[in-house]
KEDRENDO-885769 format. One record per residue (C-alpha): residue number from 1; x, y, z. Coordinates in pm, 1 decimal, m for minus. Layout:
! KEDRENDO-885769
{nr NUM&x X&y Y&z Z}
...
***
This chain:
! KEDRENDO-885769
{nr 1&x 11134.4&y 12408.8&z 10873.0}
{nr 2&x 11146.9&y 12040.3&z 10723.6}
{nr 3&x 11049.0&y 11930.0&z 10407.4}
{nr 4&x 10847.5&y 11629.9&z 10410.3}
{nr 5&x 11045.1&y 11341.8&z 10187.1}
{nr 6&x 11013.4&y 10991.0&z 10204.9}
{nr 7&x 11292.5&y 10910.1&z 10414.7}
{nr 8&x 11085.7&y 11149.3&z 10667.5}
{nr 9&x 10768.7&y 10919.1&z 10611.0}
{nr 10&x 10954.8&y 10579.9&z 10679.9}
{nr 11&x 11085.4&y 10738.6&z 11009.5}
{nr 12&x 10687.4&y 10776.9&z 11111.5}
{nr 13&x 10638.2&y 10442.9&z 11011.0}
{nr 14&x 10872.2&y 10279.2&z 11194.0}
{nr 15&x 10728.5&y 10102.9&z 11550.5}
{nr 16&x 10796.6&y 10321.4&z 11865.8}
{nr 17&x 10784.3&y 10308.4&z 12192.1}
{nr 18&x 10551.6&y 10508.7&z 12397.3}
{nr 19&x 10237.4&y 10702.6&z 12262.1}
{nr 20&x 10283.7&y 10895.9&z 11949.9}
{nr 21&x 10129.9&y 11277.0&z 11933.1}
{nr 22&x 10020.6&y 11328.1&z 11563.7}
{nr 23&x 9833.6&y 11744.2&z 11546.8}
{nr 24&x 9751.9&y 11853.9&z 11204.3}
{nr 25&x 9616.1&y 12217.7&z 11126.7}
{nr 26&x 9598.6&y 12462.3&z 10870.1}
{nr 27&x 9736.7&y 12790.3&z 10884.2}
{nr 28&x 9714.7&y 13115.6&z 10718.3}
{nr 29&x 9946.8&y 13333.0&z 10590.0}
{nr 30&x 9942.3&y 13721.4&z 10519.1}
{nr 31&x 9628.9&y 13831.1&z 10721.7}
{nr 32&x 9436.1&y 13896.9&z 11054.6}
{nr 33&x 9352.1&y 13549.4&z 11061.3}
{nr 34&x 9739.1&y 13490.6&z 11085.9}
{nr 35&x 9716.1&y 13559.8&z 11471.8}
{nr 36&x 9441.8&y 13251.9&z 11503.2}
{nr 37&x 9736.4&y 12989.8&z 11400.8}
{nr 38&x 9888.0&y 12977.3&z 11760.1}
{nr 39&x 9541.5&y 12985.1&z 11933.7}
{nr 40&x 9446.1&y 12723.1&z 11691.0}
{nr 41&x 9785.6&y 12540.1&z 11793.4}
{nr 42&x 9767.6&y 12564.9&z 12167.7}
{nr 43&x 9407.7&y 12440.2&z 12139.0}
{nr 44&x 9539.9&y 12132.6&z 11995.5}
{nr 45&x 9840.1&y 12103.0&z 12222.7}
{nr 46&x 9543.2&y 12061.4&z 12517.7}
{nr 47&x 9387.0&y 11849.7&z 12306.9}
{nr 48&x 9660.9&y 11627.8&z 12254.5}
{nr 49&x 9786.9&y 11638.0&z 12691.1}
{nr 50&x 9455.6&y 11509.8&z 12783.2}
{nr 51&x 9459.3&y 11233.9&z 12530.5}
{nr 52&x 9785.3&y 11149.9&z 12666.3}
{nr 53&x 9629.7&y 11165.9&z 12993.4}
{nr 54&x 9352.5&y 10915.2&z 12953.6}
{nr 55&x 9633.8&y 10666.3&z 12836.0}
{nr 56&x 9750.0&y 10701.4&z 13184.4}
{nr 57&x 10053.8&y 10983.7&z 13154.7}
{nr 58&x 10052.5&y 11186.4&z 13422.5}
{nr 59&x 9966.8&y 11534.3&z 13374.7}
{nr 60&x 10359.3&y 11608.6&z 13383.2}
{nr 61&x 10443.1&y 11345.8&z 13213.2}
{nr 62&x 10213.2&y 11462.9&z 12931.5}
{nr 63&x 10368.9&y 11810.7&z 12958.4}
{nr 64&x 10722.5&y 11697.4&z 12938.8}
{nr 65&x 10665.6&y 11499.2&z 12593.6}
{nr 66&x 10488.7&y 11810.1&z 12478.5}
{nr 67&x 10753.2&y 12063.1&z 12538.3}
{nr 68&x 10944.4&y 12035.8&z 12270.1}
{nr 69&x 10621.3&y 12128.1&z 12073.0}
{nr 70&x 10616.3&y 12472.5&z 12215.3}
{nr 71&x 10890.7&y 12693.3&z 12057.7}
{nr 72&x 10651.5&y 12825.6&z 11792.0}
{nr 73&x 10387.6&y 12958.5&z 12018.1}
{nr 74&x 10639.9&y 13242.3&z 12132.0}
{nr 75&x 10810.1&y 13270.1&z 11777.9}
{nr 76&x 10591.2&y 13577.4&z 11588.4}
{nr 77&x 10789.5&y 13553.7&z 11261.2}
{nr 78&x 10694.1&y 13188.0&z 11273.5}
{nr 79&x 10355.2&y 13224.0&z 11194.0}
{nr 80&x 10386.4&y 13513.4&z 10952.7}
{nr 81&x 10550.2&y 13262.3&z 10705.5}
{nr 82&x 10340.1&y 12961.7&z 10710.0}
{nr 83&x 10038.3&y 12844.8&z 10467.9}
{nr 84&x 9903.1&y 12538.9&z 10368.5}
{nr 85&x 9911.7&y 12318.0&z 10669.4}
{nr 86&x 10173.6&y 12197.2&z 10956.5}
{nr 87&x 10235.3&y 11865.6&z 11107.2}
{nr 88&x 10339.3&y 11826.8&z 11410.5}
{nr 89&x 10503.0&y 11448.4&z 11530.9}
{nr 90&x 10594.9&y 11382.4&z 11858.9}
{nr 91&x 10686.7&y 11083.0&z 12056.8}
{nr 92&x 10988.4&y 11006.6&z 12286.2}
{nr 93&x 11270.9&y 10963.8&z 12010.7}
{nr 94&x 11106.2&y 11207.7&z 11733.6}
{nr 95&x 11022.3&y 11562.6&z 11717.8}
{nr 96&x 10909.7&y 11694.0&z 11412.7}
{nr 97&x 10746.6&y 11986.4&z 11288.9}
{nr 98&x 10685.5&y 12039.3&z 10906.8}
{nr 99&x 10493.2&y 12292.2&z 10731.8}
{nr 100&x 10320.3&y 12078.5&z 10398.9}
{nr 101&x 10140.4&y 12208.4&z 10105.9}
{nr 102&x 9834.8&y 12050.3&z 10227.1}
{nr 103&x 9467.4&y 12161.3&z 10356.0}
{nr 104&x 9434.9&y 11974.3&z 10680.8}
{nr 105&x 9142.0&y 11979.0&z 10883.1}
{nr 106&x 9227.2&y 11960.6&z 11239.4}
{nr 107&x 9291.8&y 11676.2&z 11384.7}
{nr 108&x 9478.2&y 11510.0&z 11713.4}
{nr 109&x 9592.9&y 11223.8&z 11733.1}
{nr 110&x 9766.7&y 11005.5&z 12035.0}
{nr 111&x 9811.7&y 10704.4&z 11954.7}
{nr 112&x 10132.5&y 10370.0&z 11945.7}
{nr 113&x 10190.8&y 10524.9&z 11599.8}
{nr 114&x 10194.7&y 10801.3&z 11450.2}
{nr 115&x 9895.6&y 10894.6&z 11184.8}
{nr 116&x 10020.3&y 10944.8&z 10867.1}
{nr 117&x 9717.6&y 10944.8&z 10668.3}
{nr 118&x 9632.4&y 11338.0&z 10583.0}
{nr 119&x 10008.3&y 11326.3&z 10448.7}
{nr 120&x 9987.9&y 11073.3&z 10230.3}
{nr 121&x 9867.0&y 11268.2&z 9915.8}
{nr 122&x 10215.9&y 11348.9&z 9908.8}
{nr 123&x 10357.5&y 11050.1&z 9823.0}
{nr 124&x 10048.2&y 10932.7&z 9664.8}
{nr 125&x 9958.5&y 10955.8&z 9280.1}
{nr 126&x 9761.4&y 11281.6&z 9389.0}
{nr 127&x 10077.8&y 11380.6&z 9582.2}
{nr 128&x 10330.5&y 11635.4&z 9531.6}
{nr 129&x 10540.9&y 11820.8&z 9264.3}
{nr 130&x 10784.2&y 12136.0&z 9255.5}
{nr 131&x 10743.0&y 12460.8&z 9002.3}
{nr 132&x 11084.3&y 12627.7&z 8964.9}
{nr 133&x 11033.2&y 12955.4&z 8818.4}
{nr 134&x 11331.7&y 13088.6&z 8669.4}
{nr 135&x 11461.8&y 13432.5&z 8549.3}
{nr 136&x 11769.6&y 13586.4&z 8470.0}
{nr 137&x 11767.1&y 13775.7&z 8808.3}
{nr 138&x 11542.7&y 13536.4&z 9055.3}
{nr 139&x 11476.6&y 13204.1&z 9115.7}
{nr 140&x 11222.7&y 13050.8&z 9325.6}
{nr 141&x 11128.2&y 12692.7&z 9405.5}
{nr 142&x 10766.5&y 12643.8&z 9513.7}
{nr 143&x 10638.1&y 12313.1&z 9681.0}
{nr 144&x 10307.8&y 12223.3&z 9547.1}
{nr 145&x 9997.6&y 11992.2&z 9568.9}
{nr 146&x 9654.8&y 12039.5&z 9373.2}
{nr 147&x 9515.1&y 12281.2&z 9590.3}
{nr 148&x 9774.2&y 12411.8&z 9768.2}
{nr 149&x 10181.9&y 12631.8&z 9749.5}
{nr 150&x 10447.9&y 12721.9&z 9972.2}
{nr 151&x 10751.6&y 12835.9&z 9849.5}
{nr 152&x 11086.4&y 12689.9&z 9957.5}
{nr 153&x 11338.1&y 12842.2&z 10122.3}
{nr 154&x 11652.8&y 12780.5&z 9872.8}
{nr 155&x 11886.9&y 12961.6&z 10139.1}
{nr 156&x 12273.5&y 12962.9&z 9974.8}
{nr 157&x 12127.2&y 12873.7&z 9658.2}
{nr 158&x 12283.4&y 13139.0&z 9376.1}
{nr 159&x 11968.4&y 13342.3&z 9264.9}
{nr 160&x 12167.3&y 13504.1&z 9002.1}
{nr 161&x 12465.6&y 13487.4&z 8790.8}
{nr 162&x 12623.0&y 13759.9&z 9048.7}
{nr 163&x 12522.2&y 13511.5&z 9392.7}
{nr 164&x 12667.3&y 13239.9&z 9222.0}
{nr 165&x 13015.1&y 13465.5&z 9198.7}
{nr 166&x 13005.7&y 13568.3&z 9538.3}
{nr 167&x 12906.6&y 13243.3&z 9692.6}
{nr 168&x 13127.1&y 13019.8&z 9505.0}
{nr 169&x 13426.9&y 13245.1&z 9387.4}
{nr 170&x 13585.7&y 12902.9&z 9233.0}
{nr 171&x 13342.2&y 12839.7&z 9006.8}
{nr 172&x 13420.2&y 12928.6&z 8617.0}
{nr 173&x 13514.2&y 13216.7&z 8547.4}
{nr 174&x 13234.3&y 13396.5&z 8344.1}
{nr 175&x 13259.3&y 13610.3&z 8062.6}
{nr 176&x 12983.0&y 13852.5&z 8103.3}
{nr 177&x 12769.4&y 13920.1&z 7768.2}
{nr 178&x 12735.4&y 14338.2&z 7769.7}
{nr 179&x 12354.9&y 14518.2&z 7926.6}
{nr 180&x 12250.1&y 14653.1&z 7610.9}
{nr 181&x 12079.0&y 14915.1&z 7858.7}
{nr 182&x 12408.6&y 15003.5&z 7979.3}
{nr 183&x 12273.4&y 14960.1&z 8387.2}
{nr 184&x 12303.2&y 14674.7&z 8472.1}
{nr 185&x 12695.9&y 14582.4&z 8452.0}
{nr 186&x 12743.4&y 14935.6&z 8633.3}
{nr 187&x 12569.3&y 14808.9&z 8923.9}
{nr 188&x 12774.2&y 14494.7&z 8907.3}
{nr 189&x 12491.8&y 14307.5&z 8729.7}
{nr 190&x 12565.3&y 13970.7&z 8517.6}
{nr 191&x 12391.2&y 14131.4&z 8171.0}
{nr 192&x 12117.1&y 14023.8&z 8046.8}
{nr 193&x 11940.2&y 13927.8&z 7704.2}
{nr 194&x 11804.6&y 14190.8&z 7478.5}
{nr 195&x 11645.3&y 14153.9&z 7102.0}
{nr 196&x 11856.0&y 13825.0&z 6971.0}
{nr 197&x 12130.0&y 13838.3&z 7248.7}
{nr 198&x 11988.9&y 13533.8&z 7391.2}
{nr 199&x 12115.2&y 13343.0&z 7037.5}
{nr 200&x 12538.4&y 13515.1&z 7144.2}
{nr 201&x 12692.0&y 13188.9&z 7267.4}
{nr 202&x 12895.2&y 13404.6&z 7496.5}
{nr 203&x 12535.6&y 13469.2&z 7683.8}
{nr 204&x 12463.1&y 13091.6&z 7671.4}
{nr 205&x 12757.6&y 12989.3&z 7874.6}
{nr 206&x 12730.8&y 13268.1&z 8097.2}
{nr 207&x 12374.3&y 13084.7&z 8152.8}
{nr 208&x 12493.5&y 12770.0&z 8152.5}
{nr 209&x 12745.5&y 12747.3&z 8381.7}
{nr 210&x 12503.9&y 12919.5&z 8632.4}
{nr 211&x 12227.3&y 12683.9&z 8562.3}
{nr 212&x 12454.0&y 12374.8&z 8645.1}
{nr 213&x 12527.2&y 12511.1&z 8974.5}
{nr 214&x 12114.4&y 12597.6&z 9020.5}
{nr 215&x 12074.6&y 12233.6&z 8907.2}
{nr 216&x 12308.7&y 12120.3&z 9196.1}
{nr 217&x 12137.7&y 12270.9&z 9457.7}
{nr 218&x 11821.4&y 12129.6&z 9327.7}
{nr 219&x 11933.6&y 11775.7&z 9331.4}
{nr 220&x 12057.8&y 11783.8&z 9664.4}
{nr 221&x 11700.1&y 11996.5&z 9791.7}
{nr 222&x 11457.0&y 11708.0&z 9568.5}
{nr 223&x 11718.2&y 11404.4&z 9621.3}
{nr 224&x 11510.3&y 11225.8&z 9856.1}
{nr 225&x 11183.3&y 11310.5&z 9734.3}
{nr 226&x 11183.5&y 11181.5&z 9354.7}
{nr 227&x 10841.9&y 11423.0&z 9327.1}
{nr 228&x 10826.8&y 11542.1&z 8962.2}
{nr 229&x 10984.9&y 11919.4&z 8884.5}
{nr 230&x 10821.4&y 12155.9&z 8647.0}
{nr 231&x 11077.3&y 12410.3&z 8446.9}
{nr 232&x 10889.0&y 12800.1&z 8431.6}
{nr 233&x 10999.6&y 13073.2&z 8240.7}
{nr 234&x 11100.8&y 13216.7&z 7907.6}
{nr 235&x 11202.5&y 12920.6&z 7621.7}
{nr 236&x 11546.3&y 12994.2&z 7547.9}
{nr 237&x 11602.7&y 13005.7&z 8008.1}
{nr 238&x 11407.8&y 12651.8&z 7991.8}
{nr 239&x 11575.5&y 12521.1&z 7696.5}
{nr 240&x 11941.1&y 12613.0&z 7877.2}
{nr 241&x 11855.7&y 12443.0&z 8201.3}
{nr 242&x 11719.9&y 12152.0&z 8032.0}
{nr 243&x 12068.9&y 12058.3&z 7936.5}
{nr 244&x 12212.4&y 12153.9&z 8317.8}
{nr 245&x 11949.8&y 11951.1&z 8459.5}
{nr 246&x 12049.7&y 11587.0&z 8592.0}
{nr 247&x 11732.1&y 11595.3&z 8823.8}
{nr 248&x 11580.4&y 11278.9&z 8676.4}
{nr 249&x 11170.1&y 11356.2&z 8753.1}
{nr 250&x 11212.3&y 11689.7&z 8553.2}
{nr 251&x 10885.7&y 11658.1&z 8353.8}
{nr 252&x 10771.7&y 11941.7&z 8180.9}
{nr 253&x 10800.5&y 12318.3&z 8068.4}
{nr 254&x 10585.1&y 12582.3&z 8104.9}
{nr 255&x 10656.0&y 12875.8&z 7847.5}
{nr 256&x 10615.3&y 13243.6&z 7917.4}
{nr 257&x 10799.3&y 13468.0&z 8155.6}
{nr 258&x 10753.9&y 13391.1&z 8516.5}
{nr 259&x 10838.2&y 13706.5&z 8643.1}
{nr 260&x 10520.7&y 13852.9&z 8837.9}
{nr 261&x 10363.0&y 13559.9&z 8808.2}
{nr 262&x 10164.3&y 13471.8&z 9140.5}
{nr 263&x 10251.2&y 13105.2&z 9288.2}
{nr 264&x 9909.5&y 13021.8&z 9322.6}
{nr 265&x 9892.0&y 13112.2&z 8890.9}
{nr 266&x 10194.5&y 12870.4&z 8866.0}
{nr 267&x 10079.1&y 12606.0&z 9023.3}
{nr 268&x 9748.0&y 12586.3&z 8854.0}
{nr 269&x 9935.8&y 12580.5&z 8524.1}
{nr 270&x 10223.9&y 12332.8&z 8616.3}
{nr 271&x 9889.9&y 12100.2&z 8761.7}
{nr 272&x 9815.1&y 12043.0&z 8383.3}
{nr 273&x 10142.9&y 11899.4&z 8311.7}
{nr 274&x 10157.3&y 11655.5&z 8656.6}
{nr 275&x 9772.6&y 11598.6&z 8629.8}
{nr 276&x 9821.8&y 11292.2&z 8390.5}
{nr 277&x 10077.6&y 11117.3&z 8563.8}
{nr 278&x 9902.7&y 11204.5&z 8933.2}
{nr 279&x 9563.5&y 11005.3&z 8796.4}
{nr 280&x 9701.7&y 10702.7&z 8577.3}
{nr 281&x 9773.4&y 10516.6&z 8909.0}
{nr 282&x 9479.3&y 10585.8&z 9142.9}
{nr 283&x 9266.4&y 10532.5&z 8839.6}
{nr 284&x 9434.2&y 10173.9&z 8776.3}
{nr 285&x 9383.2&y 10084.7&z 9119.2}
{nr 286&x 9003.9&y 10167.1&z 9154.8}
{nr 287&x 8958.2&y 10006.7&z 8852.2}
{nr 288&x 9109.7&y 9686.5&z 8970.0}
{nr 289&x 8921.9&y 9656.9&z 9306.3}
{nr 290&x 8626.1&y 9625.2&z 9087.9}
{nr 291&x 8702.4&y 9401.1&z 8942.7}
{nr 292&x 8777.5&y 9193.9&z 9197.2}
{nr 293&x 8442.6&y 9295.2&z 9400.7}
{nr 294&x 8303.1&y 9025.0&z 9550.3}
{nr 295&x 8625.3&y 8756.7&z 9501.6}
{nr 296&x 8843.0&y 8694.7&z 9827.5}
{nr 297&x 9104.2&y 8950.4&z 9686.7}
{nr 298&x 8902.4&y 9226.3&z 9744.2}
{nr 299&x 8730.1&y 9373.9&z 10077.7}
{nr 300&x 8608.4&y 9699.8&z 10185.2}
{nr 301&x 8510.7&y 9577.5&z 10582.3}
{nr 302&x 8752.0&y 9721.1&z 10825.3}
{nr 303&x 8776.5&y 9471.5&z 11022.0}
{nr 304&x 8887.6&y 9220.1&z 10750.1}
{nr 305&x 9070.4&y 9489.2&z 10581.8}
{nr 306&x 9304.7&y 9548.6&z 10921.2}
{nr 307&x 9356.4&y 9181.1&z 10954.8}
{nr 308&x 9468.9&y 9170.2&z 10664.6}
{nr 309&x 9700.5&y 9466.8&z 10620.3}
{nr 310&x 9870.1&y 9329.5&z 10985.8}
{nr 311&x 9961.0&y 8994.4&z 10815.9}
{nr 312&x 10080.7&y 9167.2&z 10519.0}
{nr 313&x 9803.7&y 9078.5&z 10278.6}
{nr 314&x 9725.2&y 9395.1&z 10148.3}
{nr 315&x 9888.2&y 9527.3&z 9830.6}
{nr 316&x 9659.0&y 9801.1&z 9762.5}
{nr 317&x 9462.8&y 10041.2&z 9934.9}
{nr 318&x 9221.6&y 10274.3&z 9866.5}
{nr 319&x 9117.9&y 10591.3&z 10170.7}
{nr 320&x 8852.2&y 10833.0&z 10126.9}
{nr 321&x 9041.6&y 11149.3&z 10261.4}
{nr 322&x 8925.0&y 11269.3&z 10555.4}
{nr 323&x 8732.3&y 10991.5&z 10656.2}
{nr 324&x 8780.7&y 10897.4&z 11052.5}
{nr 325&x 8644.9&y 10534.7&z 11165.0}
{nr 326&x 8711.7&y 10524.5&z 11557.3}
{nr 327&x 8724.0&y 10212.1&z 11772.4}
{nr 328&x 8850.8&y 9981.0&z 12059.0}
{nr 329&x 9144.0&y 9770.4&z 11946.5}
{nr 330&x 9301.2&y 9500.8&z 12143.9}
{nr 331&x 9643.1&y 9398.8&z 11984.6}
{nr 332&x 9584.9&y 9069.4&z 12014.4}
{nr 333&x 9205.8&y 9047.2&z 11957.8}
{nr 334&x 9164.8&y 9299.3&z 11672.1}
{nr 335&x 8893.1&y 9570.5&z 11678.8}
{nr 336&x 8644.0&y 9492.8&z 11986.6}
{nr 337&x 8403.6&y 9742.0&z 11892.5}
{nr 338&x 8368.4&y 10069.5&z 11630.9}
{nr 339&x 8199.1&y 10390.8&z 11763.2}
{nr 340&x 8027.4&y 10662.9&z 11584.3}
{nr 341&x 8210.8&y 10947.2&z 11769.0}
{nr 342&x 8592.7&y 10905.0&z 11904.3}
{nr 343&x 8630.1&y 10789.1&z 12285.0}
{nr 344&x 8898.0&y 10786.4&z 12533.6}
{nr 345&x 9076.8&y 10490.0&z 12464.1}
{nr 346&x 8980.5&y 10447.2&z 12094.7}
{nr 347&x 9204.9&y 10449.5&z 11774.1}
{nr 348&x 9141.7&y 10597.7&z 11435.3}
{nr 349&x 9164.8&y 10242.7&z 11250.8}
{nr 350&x 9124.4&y 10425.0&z 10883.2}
{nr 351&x 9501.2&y 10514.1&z 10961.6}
{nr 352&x 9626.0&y 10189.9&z 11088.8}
{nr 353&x 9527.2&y 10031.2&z 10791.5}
{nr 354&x 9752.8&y 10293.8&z 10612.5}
{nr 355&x 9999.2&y 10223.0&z 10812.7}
{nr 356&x 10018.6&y 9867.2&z 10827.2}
{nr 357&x 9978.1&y 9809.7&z 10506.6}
{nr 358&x 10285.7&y 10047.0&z 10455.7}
{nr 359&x 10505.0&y 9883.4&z 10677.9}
{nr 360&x 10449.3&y 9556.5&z 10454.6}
{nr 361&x 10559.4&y 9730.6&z 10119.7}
{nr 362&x 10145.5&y 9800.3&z 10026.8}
{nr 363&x 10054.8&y 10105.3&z 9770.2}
{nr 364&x 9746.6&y 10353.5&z 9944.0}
{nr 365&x 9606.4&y 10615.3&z 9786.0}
{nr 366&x 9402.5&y 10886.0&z 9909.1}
{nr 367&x 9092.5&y 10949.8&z 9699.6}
{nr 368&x 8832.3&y 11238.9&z 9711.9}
{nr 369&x 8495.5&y 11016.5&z 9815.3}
{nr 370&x 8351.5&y 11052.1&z 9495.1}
{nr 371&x 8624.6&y 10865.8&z 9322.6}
{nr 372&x 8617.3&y 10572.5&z 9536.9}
{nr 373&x 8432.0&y 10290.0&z 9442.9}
{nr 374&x 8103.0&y 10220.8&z 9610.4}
{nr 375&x 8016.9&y 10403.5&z 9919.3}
{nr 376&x 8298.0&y 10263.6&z 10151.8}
{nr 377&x 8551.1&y 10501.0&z 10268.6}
{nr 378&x 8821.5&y 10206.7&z 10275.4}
{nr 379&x 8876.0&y 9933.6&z 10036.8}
{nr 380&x 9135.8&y 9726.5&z 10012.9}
{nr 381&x 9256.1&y 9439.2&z 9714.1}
{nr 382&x 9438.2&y 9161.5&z 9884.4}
{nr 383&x 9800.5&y 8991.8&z 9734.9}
{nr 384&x 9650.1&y 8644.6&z 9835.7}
***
């Protein structure tokens, strides 16, 4: 399964050929409910063929572009092992399925683009960060958002001093500090830290040299993404990895030992560290529009607003998430007419916006609709 990075959102942006198939869904994990997600899914595969359909794909046509979206309705293990949400983008050139910490509602999409709003909280200021819980026998990397956890799969990541051994016999060799307990070096265990132990410098290195390797793995998982990584577990494991880590969003450290620690109780704890930094700029921007309410640099009509974000205009914008405005557009014209409910040939135009002002360098953010400002669920300030 993908991970969502940027380099993964500027491939959605980019124009295309052909309609675009955007299906968002959430999906549980770990219940009855579990055997609802492919249901769920196929309903929204139909969904999505007879939207292609009344763009004037034939009905094979339509089923050809969708077949590459069908693997995971026969794969069991599949479902067992999502949560959050998935995101499904297909067109003629891309296939993409990704599994995001994210609540979506359900939504199709078939449009000349793909609709990248509902993901945008993850590259937004109320977007994503990472919790790596750390141990001296685990490790586990967990993708987060404010309401939401999946845990990564860190595949031939070393998940102990002994892994790192075995899958990189070149590395250092390590000088093993002595199990106090006398049980773990029997079993072929690294040691571990007992009373003061963790103050031998023999036991630091051993740490140490493992940590750098952890920290490479890291940077080439996170490389792309830039989201900001939060350090759990005891002080003198954080303090070690702090000087292994090159990672350069590494922004905080919870204390405490995360062993048996739930994800959900590590996320909740690592929000309080990433909260600050999440809020500064949506804040900022809502702010501004205000003050420019009611100048030419500031507009919160779609139809201006998309007219503007086409020519480039818009440098910020502000989406209340969730929020669906459906209408006629003719590419040359603009919007011909908005509709209450979604119709055949209609586009969501809340998501062009997004998009175009995207393509053009803009900043969106995706606000709850109590933050935004006023009652609009779009507002945009304009560069000029």
């Amino acid at each position: 399964m993908l991970l969502m990075n940027k380099a993964g959102l500027e491939e959605l942006l980019n124009d295309r050929k052909g309609p675009c198939v955007s299906i968002f869904m959430p999906t549980v994990k770990g219940s009855e409910e579990t055997k609802q997600n492919p249901i769920r899914y196929r309903k929204l595969l139909g969904e999505a063929g007879k939207k292609l359909e009344a763009l004037g794909l034939k009905a094979a046509e339509a089923r050809k572009l969708l077949e590459a979206a069908k693997p995971p309705l026969e794969d069991h293990k599949f479902w067992q092992y999502q949560s959050g949400g998935l995101a499904l983008f297909i067109s003629r050139d891309v296939k993409r399925i990704y599994t995001l910490p994210l609540n979506f509602s359900e939504l199709t999409v078939v449009a000349d683009h793909f609709c990248v709003t509902p993901i945008l909280p993850l590259f937004a200021e109320d977007g994503s960060f990472y919790v790596l819980a750390l141990s001296q026998h685990s490790l586990r990397l967990y993708h987060c958002s404010r309401h939401s956890v999946t845990e990564v799969d860190l595949k031939q990541m070393p998940k102990s001093i002994t892994d790192l051994l075995e899958l990189n016999p070149r590395e250092k060799q390590l000088q093993f500090h002595g199990n106090t307990e006398g049980s773990a070096a029997g079993r072929g265990g690294a040691g571990a830290f007992h009373g003061h132990a963790e103050d031998s410098d023999e036991a630091k290195e051993n740490m140490l040299v493992y940590f750098h390797s952890v920290n490479r793995g890291i940077n080439s998982i996170l490389r792309s993404d830039g989201a900001p990584l939060v350090l759990a577990g005891v002080d003198y494991l954080t303090r070690i990895y702090g000087k292994a880590n090159t990672y350069p969003n590494l922004v905080g450290m919870m204390p405490g030992s995360a062993v048996g620690s739930r994800p959900e109780e590590l996320r909740e704890r690592a929000w309080e560290l990433v909260k600050p930094l999440f809020e500064a700029g949506e804040m900022a921007a809502v702010r501004q529009y205000e003050r420019l309410m009611g100048t030419p640099k500031a507009s919160n009509h779609i139809k201006t607003i998309l007219k503007a974000a086409d020519e480039g205009k818009v440098g910020t914008l502000l989406v209340s998430a969730n929020a669906q405005r459906w209408g006629m557009l003719d590419p040359e014209l603009g919007v011909m007419a908005l509709h209450a409910k979604e119709e055949p040939s209609d586009t969501e135009l809340i998501d062009l916006c997004a998009t175009r002002t995207l393509r053009h360098g803009g900043k969106v953010h995706v606000l709850e609709q109590a933050k935004m400002p006023g009652v609009a669920t779009v507002a945009a300030i304009l560069r000029y």
